[in-house]
C-alpha positions as CSV (number, residue, x, y, z in Angstrom):
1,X,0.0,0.0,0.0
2,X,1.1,3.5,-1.0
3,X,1.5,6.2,1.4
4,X,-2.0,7.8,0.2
5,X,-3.8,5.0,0.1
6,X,-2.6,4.4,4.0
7,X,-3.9,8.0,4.9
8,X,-7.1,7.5,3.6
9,X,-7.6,4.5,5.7
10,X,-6.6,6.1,8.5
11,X,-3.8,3.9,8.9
12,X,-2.8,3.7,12.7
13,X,1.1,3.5,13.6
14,X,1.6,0.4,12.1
15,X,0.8,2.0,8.5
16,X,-1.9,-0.5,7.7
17,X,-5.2,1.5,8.8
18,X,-6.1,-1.9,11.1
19,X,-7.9,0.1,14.6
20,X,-6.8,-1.8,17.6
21,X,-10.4,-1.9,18.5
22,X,-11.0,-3.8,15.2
23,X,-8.3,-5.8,16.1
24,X,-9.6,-6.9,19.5
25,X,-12.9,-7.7,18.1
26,X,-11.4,-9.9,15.6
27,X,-8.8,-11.7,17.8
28,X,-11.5,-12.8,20.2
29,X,-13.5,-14.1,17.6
30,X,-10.8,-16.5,16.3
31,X,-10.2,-17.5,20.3
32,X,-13.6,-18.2,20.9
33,X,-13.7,-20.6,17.1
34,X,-10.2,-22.4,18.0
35,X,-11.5,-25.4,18.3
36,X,-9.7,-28.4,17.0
37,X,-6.2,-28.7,17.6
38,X,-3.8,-26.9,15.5
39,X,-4.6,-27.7,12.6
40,X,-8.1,-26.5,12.6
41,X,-7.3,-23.5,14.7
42,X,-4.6,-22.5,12.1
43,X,-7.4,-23.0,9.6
44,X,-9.9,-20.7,11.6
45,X,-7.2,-17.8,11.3
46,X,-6.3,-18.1,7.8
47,X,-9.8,-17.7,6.6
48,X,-10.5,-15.0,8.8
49,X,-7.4,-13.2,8.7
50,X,-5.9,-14.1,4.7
51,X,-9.8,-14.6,2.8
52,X,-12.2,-12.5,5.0
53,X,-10.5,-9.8,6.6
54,X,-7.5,-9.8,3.7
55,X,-5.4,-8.4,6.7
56,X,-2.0,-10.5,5.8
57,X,-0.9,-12.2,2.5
58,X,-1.2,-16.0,2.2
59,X,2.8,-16.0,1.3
60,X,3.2,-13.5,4.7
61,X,0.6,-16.1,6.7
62,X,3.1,-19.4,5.7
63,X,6.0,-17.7,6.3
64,X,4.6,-16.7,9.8
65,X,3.3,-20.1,10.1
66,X,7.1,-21.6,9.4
67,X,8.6,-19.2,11.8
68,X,7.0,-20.9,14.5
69,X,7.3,-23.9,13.8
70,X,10.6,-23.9,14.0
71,X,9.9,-22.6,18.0
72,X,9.0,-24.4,21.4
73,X,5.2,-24.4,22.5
74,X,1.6,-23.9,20.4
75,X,2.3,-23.1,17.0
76,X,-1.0,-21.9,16.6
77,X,-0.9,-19.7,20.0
78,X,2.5,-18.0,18.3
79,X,1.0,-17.5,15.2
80,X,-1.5,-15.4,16.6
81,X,0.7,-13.7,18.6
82,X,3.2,-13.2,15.9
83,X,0.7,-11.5,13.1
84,X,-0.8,-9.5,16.0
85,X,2.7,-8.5,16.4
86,X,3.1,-7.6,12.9
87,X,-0.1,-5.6,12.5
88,X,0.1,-3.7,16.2
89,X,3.6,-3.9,17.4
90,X,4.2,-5.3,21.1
91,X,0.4,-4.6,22.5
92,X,-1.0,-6.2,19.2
93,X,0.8,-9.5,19.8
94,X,-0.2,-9.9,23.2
95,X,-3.5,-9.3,22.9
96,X,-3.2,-11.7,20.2
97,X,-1.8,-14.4,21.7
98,X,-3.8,-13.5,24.9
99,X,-7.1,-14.3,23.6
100,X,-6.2,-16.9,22.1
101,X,-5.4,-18.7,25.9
102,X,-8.0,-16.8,27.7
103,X,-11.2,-19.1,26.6
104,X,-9.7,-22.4,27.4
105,X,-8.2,-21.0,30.5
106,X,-12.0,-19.9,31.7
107,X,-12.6,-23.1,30.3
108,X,-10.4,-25.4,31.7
109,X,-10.5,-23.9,35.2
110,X,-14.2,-24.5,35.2
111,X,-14.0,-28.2,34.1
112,X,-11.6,-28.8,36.6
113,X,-13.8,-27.1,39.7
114,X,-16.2,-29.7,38.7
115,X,-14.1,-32.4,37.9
116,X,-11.9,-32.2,41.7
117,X,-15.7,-32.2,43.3
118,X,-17.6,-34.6,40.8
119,X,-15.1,-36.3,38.8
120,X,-15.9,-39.9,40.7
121,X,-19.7,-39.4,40.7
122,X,-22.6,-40.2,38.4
123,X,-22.8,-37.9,35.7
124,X,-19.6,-36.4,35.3
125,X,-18.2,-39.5,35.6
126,X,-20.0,-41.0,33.1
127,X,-19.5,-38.1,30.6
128,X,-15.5,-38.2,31.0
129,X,-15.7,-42.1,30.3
130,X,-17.1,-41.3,27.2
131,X,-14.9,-38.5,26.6
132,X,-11.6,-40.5,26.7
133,X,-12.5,-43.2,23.9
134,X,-13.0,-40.0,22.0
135,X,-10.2,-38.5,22.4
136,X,-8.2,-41.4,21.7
137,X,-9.5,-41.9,17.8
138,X,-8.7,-38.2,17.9
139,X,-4.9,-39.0,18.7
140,X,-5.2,-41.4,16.5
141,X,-6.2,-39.2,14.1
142,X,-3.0,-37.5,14.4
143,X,-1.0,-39.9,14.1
144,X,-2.2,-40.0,10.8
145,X,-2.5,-36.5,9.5
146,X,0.9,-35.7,10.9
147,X,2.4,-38.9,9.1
148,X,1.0,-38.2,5.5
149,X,2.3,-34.6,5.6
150,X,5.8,-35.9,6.8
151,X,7.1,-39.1,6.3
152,X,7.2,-38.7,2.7
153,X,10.0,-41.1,1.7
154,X,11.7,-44.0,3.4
155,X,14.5,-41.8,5.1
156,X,11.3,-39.7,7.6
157,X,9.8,-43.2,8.1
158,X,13.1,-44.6,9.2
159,X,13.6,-41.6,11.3
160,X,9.6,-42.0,13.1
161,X,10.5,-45.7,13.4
162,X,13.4,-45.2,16.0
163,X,11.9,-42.4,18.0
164,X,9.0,-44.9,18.6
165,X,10.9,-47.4,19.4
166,X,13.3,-45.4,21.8
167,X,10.3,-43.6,23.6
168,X,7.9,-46.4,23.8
169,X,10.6,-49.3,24.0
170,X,13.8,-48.2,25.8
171,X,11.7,-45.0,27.4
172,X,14.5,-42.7,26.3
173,X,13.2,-38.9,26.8
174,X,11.2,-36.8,25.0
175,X,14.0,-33.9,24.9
176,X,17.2,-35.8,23.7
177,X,15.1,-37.7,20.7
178,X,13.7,-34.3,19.5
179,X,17.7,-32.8,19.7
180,X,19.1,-35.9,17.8
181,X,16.2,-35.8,15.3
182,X,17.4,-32.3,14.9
183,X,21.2,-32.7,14.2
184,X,20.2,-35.3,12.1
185,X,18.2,-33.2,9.7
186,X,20.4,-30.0,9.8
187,X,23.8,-32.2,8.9
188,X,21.6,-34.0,6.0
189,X,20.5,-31.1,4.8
190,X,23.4,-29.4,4.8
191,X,25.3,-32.5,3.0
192,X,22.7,-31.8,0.4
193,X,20.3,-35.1,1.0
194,X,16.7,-34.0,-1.0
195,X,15.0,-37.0,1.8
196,X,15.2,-33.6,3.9
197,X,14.1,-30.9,1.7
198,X,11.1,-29.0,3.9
199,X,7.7,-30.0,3.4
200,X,5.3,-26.8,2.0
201,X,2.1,-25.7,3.8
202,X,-0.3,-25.1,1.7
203,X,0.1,-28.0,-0.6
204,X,3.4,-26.0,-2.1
205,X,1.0,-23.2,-3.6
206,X,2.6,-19.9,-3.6
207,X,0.3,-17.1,-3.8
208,X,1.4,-13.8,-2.9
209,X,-1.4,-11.8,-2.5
210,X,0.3,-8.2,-2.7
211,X,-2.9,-6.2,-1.8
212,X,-3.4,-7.2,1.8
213,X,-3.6,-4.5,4.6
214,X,-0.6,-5.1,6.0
215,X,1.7,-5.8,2.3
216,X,4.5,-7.3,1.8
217,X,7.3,-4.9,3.2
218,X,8.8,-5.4,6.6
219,X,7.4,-3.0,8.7
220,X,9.9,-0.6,11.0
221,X,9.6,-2.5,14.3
222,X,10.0,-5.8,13.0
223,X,14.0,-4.9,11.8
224,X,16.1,-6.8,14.7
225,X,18.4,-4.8,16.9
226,X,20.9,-5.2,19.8
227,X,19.2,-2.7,22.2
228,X,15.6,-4.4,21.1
229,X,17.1,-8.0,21.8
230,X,18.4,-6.8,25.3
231,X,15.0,-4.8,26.0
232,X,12.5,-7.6,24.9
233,X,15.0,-10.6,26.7
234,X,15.0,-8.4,30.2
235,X,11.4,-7.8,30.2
236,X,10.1,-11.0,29.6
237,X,12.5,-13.2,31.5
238,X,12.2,-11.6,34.6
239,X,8.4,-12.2,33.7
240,X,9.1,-16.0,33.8
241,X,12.0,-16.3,36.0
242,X,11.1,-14.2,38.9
243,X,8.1,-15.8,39.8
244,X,10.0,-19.3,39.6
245,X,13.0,-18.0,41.5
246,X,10.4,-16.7,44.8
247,X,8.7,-19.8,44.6
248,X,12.2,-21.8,45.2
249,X,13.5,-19.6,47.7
250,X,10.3,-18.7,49.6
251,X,9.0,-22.7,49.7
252,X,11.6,-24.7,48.8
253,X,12.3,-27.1,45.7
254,X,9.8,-29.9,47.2
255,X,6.8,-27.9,47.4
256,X,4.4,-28.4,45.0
257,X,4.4,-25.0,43.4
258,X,8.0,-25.4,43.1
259,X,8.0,-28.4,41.6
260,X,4.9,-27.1,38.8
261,X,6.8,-23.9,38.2
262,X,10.3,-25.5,37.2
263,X,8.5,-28.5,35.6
264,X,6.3,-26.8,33.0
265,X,9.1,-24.3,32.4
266,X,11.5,-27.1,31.1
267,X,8.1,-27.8,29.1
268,X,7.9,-24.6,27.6
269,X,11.5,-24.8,26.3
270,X,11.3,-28.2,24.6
271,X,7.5,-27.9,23.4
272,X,8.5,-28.6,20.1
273,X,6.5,-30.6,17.4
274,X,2.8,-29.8,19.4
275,X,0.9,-30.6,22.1
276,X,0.3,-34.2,20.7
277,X,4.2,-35.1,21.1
278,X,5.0,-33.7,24.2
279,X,1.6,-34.8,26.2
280,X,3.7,-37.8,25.9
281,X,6.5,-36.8,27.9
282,X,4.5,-35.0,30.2
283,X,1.9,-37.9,31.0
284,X,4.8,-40.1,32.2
285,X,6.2,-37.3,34.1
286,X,3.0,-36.8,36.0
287,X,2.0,-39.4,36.1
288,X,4.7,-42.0,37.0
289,X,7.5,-39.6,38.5
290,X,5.6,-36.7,40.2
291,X,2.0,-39.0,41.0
292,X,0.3,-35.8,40.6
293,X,-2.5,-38.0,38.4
294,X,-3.6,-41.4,37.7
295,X,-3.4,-42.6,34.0
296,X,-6.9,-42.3,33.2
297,X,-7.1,-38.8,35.0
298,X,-4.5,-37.5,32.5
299,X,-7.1,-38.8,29.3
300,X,-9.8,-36.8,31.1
301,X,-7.6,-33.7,30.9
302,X,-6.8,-34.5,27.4
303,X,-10.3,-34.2,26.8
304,X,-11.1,-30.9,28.4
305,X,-8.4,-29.4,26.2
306,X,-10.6,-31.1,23.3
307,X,-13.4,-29.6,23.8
308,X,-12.6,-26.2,24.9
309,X,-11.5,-23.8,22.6
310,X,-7.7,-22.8,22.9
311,X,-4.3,-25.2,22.4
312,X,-4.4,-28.1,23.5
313,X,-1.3,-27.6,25.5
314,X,-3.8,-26.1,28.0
315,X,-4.2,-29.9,29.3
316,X,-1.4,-28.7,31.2
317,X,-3.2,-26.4,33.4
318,X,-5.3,-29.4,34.2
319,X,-2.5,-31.0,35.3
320,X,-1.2,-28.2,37.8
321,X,-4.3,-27.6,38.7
322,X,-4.6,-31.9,40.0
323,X,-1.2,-31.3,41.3
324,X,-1.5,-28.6,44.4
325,X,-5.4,-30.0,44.7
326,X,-3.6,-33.1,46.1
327,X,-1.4,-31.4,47.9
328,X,-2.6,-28.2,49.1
329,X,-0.6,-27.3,51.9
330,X,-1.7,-24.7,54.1
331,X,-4.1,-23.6,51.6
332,X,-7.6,-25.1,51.0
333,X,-7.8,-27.7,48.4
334,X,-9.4,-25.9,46.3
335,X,-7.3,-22.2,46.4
336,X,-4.1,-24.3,45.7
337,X,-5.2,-25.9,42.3
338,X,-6.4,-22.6,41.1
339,X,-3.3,-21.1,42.1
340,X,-1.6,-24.3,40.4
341,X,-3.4,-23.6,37.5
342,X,-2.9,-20.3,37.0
343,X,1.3,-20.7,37.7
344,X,1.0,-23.7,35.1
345,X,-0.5,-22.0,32.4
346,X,1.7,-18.6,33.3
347,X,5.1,-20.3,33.0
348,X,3.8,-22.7,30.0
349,X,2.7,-19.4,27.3
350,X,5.5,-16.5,29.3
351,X,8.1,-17.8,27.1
352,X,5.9,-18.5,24.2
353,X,5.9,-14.6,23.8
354,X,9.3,-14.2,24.5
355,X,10.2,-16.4,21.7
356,X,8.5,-14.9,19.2
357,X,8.6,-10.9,20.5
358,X,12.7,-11.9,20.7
359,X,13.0,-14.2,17.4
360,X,10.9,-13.8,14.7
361,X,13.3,-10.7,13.3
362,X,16.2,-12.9,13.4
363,X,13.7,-15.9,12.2
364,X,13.0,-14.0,9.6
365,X,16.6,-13.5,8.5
366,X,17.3,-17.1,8.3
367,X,14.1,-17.5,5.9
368,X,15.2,-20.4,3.2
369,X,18.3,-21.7,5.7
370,X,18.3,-25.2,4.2
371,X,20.2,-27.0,7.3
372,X,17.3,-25.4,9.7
373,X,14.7,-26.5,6.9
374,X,16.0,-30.1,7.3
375,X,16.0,-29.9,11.0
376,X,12.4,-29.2,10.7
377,X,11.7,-31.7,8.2
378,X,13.2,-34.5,10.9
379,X,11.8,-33.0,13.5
380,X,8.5,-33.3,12.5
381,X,9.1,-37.0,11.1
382,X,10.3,-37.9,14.8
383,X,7.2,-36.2,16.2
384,X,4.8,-39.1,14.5
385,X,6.6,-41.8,16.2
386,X,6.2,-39.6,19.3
387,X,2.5,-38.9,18.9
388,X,1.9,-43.0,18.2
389,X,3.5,-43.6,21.4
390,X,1.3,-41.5,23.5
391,X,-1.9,-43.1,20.7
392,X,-0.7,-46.8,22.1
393,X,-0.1,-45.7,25.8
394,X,-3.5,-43.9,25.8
395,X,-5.2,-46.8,24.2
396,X,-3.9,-49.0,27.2
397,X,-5.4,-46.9,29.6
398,X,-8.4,-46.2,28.3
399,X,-9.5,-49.7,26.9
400,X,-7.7,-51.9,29.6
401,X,-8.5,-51.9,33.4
402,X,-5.0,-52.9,34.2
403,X,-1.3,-52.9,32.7
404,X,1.7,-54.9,33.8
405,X,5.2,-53.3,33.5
406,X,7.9,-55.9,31.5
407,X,11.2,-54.6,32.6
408,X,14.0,-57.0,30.8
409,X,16.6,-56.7,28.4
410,X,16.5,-53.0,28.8
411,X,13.7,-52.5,27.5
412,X,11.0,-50.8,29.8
413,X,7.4,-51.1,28.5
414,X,3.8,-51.4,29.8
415,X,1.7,-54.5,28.6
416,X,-1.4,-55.3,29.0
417,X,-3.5,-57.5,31.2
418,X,-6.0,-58.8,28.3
419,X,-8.6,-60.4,30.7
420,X,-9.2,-56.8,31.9
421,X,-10.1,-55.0,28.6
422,X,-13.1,-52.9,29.2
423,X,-15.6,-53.9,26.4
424,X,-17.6,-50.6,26.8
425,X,-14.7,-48.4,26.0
426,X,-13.8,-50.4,23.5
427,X,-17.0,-50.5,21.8
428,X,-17.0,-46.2,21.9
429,X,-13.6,-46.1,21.1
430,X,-14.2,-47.9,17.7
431,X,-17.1,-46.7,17.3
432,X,-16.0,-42.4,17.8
433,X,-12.9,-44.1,15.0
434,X,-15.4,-45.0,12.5
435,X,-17.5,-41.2,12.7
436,X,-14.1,-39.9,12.0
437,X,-12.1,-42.2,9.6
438,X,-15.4,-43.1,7.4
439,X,-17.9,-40.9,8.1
440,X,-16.2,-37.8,8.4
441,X,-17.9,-36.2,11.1
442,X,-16.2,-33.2,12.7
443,X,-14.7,-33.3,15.8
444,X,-17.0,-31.7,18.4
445,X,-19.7,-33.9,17.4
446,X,-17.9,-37.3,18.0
447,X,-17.5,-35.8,21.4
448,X,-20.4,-34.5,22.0
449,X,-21.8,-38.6,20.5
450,X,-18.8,-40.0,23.1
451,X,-20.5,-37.9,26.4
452,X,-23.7,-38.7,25.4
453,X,-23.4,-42.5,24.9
454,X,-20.8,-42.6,28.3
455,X,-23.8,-41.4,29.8
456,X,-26.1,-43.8,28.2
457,X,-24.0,-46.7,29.0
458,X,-23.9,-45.4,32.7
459,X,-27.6,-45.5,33.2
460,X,-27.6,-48.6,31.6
461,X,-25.2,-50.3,33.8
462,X,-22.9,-51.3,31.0
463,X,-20.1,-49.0,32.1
């Protein structure tokens, strides 16, 4: 857009004539649709964004899109954040990315009120039991959409293969198979190997829309600079770190808000590849190390985050919010898991904006870097033997009453105990696969079918 044309849309600071009013209208709208997991929340914003509101190019909205990719935490959270960023400077991306949280974390915090005081009786119960088969067709699901995008060729299926077998076999973590997938990819690609060119969004279309709002020049605050870098890094770091570092030296490493604050911190730093991969890392963490949950517990979270709009990675206030419930301290039972929560989700999305407010103009200097590209590319293979993992240990708990550990030739697995499969479960289970695999039905109606026929089977007696 030409300098006249930007006066007579009364274009803002930014140059682009976008109110900040407009903006907040339009931002909450896209929270309260972000149903779906990343992919469909990713959907929601291009066609509001990119075909409705023609705010951003669809070249500018994949590049964004790569950019955070290549970060820790919700892609979909950052991307938000980032084009708010891009259209209103600092302000613009955290009311970006902040409504995008602030429904599922009403959301979730609700839910779990009524899960810590009802979760074990009648109804509730009976709709979280048909909640979990759900939500395990939906990982399922994944599995697969995130394995026809990436394992493309024999080299990203050999790659998946052995992060299965290392997570779910030798239970090496989460962390270490994501940095080896990494140096993996970045030497290949560098050594010129096309198995790790980077897969396109968008179906490699490359439409660059040159009459959106914003265009296709950089605008002034997105150039990177030293006194930026130090400003941005200062700010939001003491925004993550000092709440961490009272917590530690006012209670002490074993208290539980301790523990949550320096556990979902490492989270937020090795988040990469979605909430599907690292639930994986963070179920046996909670479950088996910390005992903050019960298998099945962890499932019901899962499927809060499912049907609440928001990421997914919001399970995770779920999780800290089980965590000081059980072990409240002084405080009632029910002030500590809010607080637990609240410090869950703060230190989880805190560094989400620092990554991008402090990145995305270096990011966006390394656009095309083919060894980063091919990290990526492995990355992402890695991430679908990941995801299966957590599909197969979620399918255990969900359609088996009881598991028994084989620990022997250094491998470390759980097996099941067949005479204990739960035919009800079962039975929803395949039944929410078929509405999704053949029938096609979207997502919030198989759980919405799930509830209702958990409930059903309840007042039945079946389950």
């Amino acid at each position: 857009m030409d300098a006249t044309t930007n006066k007579a849309a009364g274009a803002d600071s930014a140059g682009h004539g976008i109110s900040f009013g407009e903006a907040f209208r339009v931002w909450l709208r896209v929270a309260m649709l972000s149903f779906g997991g990343p992919a469909g929340q990713i959907a929601v914003m291009h066609r509001i964004l990119v075909e409705e509101k023609n705010w951003i190019s669809e070249s500018r909205f994949l590049h964004a899109l790569n950019y955070c990719m290549l970060l820790p935490g919700p892609e979909a959270q950052q991307l938000a954040t980032y084009i708010g960023w891009l259209l209103h400077r600092t302000a613009g991306g955290i009311m970006a990315g902040g409504l995008f949280i602030l429904p599922g974390v009403i959301a979730i915090m609700g839910l779990s009120y009524i899960y810590a005081a009802y979760g074990n009786v009648g109804f509730v119960e009976a709709v979280f039991f048909g909640l979990k088969a759900a939500v395990l067709a939906i990982v399922v699901q994944a599995v697969v959409r995130v394995g026809k995008r990436a394992l493309r060729n024999r080299l990203m299926i050999a790659l998946a293969a052995v992060a299965f077998v290392a997570i779910f076999f030798f239970n090496i973590p989460f962390p270490i198979i994501i940095i080896a997938a990494g140096v993996i990819g970045y030497l290949g690609a560098r050594s010129g190997r096309p198995e790790f060119a980077a897969v396109e969004h968008g179906g490699g279309k490359k439409t660059a829309a040159v009459d959106s709002l914003l265009g296709e020049e950089l605008p002034d605050h997105v150039r990177p600079s030293v006194a930026r870098a130090l400003k941005v890094s200062s700010i939001w770091l003491l925004l993550w770190i000092v709440p961490v570092a009272a917590l530690l030296i006012g209670l002490g490493q074993a208290n539980v808000f301790s523990q949550i604050a320096l556990f979902f911190s490492k989270m937020a730093m090795v988040t990469f590849g979605g909430a599907y991969a690292v639930l994986a890392y963070v179920a046996q963490e909670a479950v088996e190390h910390y005992h903050w949950l019960q298998p099945r517990e962890m499932l019901d979270g899962l499927g809060m985050a499912e049907t609440t709009p928001g990421p997914l990675i919001m399970v995770l206030q779920f999780v800290g919010f089980m965590a000081a419930y059980r072990d409240p301290g002084a405080l009632s039972p029910m002030m500590a898991a809010t607080l637990g929560g609240l410090l869950a989700t703060w230190v989880t999305f805190i560094p989400c904006f620092l990554w991008i407010f402090l990145g995305a103009p270096y990011i966006e200097t390394l656009r095309g870097n083919k060894g980063l590209a091919g990290a990526l590319t492995a990355i992402t293979a890695a991430v679908v033997g990941v995801i299966l993992n957590l599909s197969i240990w979620f399918g255990l708990h969900t359609l088996f009453r009881q598991t028994t550990p084989f620990r022997s030739f250094g491998l470390s697995f759980d097996m099941p105990v067949w005479s204990s499969l739960d035919i009800a479960a079962f039975v929803l289970a395949a039944a929410a696969a078929t509405a999704i695999f053949r029938l096609n039905i979207g997502m919030l109606w198989v759980l919405a079918g799930s509830c209702a026929a958990g409930v059903a089977l309840r007042l039945a007696g079946v389950a």
